[in-house]
N, C-alpha and C positions, 0 to 999 in steps of 0.2 A: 284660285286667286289667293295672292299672298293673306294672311288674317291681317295684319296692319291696314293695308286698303279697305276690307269689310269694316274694321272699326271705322276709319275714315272715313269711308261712304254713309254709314250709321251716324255720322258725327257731324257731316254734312248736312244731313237732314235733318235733325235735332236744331241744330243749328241757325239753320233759314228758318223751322217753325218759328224758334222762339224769336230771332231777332225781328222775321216778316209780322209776328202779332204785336211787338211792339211797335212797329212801323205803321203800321196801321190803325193802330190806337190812337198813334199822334197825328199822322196826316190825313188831314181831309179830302188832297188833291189823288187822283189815280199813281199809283206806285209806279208804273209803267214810265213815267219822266225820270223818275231817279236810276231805273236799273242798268243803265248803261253806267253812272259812273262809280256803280258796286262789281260790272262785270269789268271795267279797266283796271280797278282795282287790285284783280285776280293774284296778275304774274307779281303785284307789288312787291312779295316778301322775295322774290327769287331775284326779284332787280336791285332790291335794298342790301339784300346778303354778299351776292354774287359781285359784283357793280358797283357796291360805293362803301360796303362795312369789310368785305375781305380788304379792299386795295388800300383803304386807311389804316386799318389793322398791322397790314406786312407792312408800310410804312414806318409808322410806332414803336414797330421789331424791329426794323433795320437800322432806326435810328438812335434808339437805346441799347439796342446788341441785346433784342431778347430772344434766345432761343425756344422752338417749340419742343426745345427737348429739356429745357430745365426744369425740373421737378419743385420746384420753389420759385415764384414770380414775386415778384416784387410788389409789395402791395399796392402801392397808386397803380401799378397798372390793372390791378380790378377795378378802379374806379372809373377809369378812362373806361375799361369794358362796359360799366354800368349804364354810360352815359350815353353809349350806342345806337342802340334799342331807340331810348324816348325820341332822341334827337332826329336819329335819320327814317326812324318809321314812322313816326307821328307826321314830319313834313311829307315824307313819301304819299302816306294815306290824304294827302291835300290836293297834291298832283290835278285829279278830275278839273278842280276847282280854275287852275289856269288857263281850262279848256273851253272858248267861249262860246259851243255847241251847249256843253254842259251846264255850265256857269248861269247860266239865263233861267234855266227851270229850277233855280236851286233858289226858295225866296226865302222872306222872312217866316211864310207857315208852315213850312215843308222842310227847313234846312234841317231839323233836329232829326227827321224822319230819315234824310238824307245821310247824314251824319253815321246812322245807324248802319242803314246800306254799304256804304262805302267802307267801314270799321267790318261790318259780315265780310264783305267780299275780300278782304287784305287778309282777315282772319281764316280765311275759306284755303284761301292760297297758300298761307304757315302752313296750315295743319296738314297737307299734303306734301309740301316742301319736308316736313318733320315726319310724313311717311314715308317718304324716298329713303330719307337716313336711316331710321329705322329697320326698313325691309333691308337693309345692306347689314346688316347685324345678324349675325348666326344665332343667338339667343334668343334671338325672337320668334324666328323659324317653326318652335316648335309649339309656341300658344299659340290657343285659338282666339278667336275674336272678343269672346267673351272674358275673355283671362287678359283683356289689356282695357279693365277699365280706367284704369290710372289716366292711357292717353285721351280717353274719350273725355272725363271728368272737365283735363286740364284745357284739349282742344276748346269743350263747350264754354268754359271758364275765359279762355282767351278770343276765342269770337266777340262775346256779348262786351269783354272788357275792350277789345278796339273798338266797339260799337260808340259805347259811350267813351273812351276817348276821343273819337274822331267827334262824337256829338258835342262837347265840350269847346274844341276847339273851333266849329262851325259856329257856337252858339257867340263868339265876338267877331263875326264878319262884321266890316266897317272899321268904326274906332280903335275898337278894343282887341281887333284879330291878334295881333302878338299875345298880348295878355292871357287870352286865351288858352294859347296854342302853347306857353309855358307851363298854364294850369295842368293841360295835356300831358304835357312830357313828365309832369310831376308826380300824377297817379300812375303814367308809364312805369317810372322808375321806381315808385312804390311795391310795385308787382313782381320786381325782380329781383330786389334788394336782398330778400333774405337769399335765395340763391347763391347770389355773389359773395354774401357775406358766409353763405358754407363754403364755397370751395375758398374762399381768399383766408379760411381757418378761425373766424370770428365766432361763428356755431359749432362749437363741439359737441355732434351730435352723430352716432352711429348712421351711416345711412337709410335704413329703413324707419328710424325712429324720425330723420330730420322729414325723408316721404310723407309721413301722416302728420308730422306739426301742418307740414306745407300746407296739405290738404286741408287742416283746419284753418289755414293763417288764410286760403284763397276763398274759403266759403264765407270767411267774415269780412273778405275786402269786398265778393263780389256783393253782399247787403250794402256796403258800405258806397258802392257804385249806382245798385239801385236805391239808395237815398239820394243820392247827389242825381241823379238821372230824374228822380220824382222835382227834383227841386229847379232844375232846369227846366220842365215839362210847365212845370208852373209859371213861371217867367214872361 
């Protein structure tokens, strides 16, 4: 088996532990009502990528004359990149929600628990999507499983963080659902920012040195998630 997959499958199950103890922390009702709209979930990142961010994307290209071979991109269009992500995977991750099998077990006591579920399973699906790419990479080839903590860090980082994305934006069903679900895409986009703003040339920073800010900038956002997560818990 490829090592990427072993990280992946390690990563999966770190994964469920941590997001299922949270889930259960919060919910009082059996888990077993929310798990179907964590396992529809699944394909969400390959339908969001494939489906609706590639065909906008070449879109964008074709209309502004951007080639994928220009070495220099214009900067608004990192922005438009930025905006990707929060927008079309935050609503994606909602999907379960217009399904009125689903919809019905999802209350006011359980939605935060739900929330969680649903953010695992979209997160579950990335991180496999991001092993396919991966395994197609000759450099990777020759680490072992354990020689790719990096991915496992960032996958476990990006589970718990659609977690509480998606719990965020359940937490304004009703009223305030838009509100919400802006709030959403706004820590979304907080997550990625420094990224875009490396390659779009704003962080001049060698790449292995930008690797380990990153890694300190994601263990201080995910505190910062599990404060916002304590405080919605409270609520």
């Amino acid at each position: 088996m490829h090592s990427i997959y072993i990280a992946a499958l390690i990563t999966t199950i770190f994964s469920i532990f941590i997001a299922g103890i949270i889930a259960l922390k919060i919910s009082k009702r059996k888990l077993r009502y929310l798990l179907n709209p964590g396992l529809i979930s699944l394909p969400g990142s390959y339908i969001a990528f494939n489906f609706v961010r590639t065909p906008i994307d070449n879109v964008v290209r074709l209309v502004f004359n951007i080639s994928p071979l220009l070495k220099s991109l214009p900067l608004w269009y990192y922005f438009i990149v930025l905006s990707y992500a929060p927008i079309i995977e935050e609503l994606m991750k909602l999907t379960p929600l217009t399904i009125p099998f689903f919809r019905k077990n999802i209350t006011k006591d359980n939605r935060i628990a739900a929330g969680m579920i649903i953010g695992l399973g979209f997160g579950i699906g990335e991180m496999w999507l991001i092993a396919i790419w991966l395994s197609r990479d000759a450099s990777i080839i020759s680490y072992h499983w354990y020689q790719l903590g990096g991915y496992i860090f960032e996958r476990i980082v990006s589970c718990f963080s659609h977690g509480v994305f998606t719990v965020v934006a359940i937490r304004g069903l009703g009223n305030k659902f838009i509100k919400y679900i802006i709030y959403a895409m706004g820590l979304h986009t907080l997550s990625n920012l420094p990224i875009i703003l490396f390659n779009a040339g704003f962080i001049r920073l060698d790449k292995i040195t930008f690797q380990n800010v990153m890694s300190i900038y994601l263990l201080v956002f995910v505190l910062g998630l599990g404060f916002i997560l304590g405080k919605v818990i409270k609520k």
